[in-house]
N, CA, C and O atoms as a MOPAC input file, in Angstrom:
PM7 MOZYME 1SCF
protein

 N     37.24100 1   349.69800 1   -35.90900 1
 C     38.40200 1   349.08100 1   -35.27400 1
 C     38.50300 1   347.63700 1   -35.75100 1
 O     37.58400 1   346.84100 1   -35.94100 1
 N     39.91800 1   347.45700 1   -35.91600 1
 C     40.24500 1   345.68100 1   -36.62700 1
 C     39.88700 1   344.75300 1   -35.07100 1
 O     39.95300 1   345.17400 1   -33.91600 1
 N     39.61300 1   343.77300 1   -35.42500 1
 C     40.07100 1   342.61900 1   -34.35900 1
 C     41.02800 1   342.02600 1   -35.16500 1
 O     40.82400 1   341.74900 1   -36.34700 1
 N     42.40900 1   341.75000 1   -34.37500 1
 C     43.65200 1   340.32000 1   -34.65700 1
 C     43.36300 1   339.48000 1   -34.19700 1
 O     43.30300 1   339.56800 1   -32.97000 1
 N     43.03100 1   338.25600 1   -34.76700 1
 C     42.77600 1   336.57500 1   -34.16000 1
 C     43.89000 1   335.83200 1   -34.05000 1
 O     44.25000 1   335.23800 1   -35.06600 1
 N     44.57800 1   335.70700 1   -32.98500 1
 C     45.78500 1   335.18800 1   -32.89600 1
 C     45.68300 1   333.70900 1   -32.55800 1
 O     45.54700 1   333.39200 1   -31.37600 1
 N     45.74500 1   332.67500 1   -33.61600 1
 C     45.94500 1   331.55100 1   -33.71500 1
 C     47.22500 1   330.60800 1   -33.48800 1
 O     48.27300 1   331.09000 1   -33.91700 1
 N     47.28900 1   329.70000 1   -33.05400 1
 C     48.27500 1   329.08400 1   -33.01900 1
 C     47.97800 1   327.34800 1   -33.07800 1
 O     48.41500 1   326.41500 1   -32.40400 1
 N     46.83100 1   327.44700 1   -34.45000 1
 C     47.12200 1   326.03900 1   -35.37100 1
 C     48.04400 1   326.13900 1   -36.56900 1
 O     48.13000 1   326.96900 1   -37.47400 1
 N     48.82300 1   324.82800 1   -36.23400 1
 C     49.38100 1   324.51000 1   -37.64900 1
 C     48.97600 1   325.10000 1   -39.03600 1
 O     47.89000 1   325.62000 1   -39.29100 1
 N     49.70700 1   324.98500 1   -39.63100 1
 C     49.54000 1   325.05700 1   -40.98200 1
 C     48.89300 1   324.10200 1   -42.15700 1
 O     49.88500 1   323.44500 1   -42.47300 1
 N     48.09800 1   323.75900 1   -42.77300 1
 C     47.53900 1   322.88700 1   -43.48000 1
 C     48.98200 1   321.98100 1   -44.15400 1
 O     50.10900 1   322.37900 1   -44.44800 1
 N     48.57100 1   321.11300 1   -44.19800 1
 C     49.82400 1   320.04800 1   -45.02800 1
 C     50.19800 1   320.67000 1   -46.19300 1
 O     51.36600 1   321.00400 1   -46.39200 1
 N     49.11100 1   320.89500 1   -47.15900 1
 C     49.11400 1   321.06700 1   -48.46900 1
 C     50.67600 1   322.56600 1   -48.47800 1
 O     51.60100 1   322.67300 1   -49.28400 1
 N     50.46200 1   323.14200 1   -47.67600 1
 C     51.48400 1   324.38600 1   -47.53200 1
 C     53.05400 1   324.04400 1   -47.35500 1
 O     53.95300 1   324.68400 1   -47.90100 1
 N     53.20100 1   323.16100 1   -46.67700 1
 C     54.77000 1   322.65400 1   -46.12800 1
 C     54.93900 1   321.24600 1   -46.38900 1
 O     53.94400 1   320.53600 1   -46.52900 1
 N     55.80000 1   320.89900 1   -46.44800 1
 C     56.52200 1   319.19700 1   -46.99500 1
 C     55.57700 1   318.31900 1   -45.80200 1
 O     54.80700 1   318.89500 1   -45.03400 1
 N     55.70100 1   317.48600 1   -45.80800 1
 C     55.14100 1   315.76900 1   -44.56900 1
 C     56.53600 1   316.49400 1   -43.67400 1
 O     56.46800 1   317.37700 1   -42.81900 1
 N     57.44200 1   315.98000 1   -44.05600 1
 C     58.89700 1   316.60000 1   -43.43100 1
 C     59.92700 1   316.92100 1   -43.94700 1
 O     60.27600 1   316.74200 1   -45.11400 1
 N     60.56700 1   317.50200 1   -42.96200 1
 C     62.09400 1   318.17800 1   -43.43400 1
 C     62.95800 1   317.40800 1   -42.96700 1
 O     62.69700 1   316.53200 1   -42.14200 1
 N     64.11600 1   317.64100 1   -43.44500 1
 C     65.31100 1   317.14900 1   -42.79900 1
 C     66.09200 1   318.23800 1   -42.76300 1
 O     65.98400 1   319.13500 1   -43.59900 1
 N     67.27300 1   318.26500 1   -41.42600 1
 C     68.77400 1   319.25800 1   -41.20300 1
 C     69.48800 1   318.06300 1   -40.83400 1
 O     69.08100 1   316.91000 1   -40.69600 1
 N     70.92200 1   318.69300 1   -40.66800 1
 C     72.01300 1   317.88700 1   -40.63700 1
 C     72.50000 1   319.10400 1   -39.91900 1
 O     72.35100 1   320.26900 1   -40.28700 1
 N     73.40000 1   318.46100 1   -38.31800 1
 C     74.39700 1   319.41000 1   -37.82600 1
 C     75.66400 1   320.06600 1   -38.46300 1
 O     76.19200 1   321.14900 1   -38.20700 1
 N     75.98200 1   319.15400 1   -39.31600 1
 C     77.50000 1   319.37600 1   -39.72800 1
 C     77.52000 1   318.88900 1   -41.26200 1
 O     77.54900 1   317.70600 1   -41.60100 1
 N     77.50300 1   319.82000 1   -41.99700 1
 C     77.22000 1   319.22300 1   -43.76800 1
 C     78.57600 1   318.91600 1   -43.90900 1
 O     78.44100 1   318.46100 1   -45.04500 1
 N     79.81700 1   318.78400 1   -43.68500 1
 C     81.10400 1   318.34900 1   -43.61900 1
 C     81.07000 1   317.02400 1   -43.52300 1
 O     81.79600 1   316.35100 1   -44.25500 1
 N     80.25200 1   316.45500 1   -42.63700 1
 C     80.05200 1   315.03000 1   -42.48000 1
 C     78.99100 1   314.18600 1   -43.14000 1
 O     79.27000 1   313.14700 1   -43.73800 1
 N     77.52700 1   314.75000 1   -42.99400 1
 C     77.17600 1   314.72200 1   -44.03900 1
 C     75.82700 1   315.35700 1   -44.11900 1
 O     75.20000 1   315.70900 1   -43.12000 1
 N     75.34300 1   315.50800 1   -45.53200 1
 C     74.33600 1   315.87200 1   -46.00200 1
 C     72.83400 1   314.85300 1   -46.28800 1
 O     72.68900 1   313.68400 1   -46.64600 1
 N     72.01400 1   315.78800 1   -45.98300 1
 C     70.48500 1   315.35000 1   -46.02300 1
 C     69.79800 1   315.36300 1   -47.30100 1
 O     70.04600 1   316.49800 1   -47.70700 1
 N     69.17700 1   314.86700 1   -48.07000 1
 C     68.09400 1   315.21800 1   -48.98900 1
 C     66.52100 1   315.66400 1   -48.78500 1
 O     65.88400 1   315.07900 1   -47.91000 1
 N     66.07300 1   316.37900 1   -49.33300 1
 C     64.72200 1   316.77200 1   -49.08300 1
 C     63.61400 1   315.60700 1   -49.11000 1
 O     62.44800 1   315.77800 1   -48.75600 1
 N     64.14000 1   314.41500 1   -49.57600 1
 C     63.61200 1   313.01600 1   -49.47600 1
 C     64.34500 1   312.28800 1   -48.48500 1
 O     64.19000 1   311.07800 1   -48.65100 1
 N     64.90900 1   312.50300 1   -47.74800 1
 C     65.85400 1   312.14800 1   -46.65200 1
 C     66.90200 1   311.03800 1   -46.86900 1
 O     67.34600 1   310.31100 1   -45.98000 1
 N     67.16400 1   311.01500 1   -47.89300 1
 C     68.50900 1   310.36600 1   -48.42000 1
 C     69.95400 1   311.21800 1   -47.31700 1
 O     70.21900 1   312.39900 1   -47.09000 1
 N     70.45100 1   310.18700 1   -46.96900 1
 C     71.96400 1   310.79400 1   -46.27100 1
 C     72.84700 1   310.44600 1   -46.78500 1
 O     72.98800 1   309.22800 1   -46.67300 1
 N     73.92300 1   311.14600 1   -47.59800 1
 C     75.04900 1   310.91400 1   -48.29800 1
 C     76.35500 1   311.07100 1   -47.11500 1
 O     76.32700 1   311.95200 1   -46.25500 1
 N     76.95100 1   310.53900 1   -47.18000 1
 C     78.26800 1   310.64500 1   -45.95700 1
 C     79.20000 1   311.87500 1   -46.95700 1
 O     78.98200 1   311.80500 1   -48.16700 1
 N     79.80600 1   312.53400 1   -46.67100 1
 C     80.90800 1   313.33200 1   -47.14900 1
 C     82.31100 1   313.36800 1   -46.42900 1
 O     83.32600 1   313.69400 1   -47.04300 1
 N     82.31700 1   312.98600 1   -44.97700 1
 C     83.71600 1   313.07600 1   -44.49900 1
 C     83.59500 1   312.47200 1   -43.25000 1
 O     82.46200 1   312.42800 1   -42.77100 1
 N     84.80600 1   311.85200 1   -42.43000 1
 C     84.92400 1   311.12700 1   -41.34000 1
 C     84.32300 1   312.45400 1   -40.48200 1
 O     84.32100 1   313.60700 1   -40.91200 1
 N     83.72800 1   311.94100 1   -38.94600 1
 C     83.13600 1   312.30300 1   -38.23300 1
 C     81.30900 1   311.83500 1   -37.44500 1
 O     80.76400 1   310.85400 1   -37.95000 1
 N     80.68100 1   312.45400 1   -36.48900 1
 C     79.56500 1   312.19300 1   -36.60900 1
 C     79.02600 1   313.66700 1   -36.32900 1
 O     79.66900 1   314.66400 1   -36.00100 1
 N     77.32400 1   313.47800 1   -36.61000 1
 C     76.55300 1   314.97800 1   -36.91700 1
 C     75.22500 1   313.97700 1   -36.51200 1
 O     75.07200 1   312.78100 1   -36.26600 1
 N     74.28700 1   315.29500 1   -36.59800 1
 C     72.92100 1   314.70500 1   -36.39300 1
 C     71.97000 1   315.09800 1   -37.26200 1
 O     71.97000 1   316.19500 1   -37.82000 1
 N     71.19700 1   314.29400 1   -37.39800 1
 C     70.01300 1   314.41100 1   -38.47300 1
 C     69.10400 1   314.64000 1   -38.11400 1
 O     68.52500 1   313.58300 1   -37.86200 1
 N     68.36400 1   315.66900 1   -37.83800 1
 C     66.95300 1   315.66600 1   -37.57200 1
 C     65.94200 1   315.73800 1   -38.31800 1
 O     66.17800 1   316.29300 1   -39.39100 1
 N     64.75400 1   315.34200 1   -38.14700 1
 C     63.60900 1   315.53000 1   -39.01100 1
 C     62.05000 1   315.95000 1   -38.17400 1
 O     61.54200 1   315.56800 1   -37.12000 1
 N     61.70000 1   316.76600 1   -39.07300 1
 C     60.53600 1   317.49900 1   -38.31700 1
 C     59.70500 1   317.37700 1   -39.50300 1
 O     59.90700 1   317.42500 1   -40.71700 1
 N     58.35500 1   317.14300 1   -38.48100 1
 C     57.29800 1   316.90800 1   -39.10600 1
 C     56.46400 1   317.70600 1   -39.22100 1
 O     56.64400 1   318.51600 1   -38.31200 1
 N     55.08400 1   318.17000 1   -40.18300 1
 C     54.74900 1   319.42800 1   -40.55400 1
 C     53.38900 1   319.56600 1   -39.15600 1
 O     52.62500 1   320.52300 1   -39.02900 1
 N     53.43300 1   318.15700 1   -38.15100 1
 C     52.51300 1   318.64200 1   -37.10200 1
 C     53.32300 1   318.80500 1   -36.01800 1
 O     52.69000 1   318.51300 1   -35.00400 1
 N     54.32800 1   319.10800 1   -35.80300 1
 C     55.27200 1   320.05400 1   -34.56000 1
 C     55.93300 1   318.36300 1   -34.29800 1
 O     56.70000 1   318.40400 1   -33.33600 1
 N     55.86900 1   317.46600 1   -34.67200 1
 C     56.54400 1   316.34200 1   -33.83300 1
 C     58.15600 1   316.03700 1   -34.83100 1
 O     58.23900 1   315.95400 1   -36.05600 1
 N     59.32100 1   315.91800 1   -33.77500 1
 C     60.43600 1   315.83000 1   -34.19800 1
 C     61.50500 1   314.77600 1   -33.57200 1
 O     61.31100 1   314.22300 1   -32.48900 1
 N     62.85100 1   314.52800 1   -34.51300 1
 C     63.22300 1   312.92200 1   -33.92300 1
 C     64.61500 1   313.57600 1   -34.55800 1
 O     64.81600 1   314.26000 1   -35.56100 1
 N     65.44600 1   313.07600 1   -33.56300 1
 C     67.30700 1   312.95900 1   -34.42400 1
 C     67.50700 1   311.68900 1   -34.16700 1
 O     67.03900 1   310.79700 1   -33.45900 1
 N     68.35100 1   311.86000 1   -34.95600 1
 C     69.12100 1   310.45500 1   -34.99100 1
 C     70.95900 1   310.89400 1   -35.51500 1
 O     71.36600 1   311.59600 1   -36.44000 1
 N     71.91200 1   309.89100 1   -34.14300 1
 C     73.10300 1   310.47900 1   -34.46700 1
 C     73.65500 1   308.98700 1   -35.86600 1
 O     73.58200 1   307.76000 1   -35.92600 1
 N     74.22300 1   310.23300 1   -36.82700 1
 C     75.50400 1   309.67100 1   -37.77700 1
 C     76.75000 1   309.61800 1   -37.48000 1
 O     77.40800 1   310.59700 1   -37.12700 1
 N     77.17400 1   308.48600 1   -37.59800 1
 C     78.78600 1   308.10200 1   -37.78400 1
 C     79.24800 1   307.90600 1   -38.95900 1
 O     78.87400 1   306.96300 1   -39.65600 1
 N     80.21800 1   308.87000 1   -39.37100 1
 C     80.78800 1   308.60600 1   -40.86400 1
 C     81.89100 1   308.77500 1   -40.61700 1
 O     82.32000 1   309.86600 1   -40.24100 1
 N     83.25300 1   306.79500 1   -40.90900 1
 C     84.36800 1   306.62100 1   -40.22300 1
 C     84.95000 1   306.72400 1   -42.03700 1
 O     86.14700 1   306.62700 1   -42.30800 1

């Protein structure tokens, strides 16, 4: 018979980025995988970024 070891640590760094970035609304604007924000159109959206140890932060954009 198997045993399943059901873990729930993170993932080693080396596997996933430091962080990611999303953007609510790519209409307004877009994120880079280096977290560059390019504006594309009037409005605001949100940026979030998550970090590869569960900790996460938005921040709202205004693009007039």
């Amino acid at each position: 018979m198997r045993k399943v070891i059901k873990s729930k640590s993170l993932m080693p760094s080396r596997h996933v980025p430091t962080l990611r970035y999303r953007t609510s609304d790519k209409n307004i604007a877009t994120v880079s995988k280096s977290g560059k924000i390019t504006a594309k159109g009037a409005g605001t959206c949100i940026i979030y970024v998550f970090a590869h140890n569960g900790v996460s932060k938005n921040i709202e954009v205004t693009v007039k």
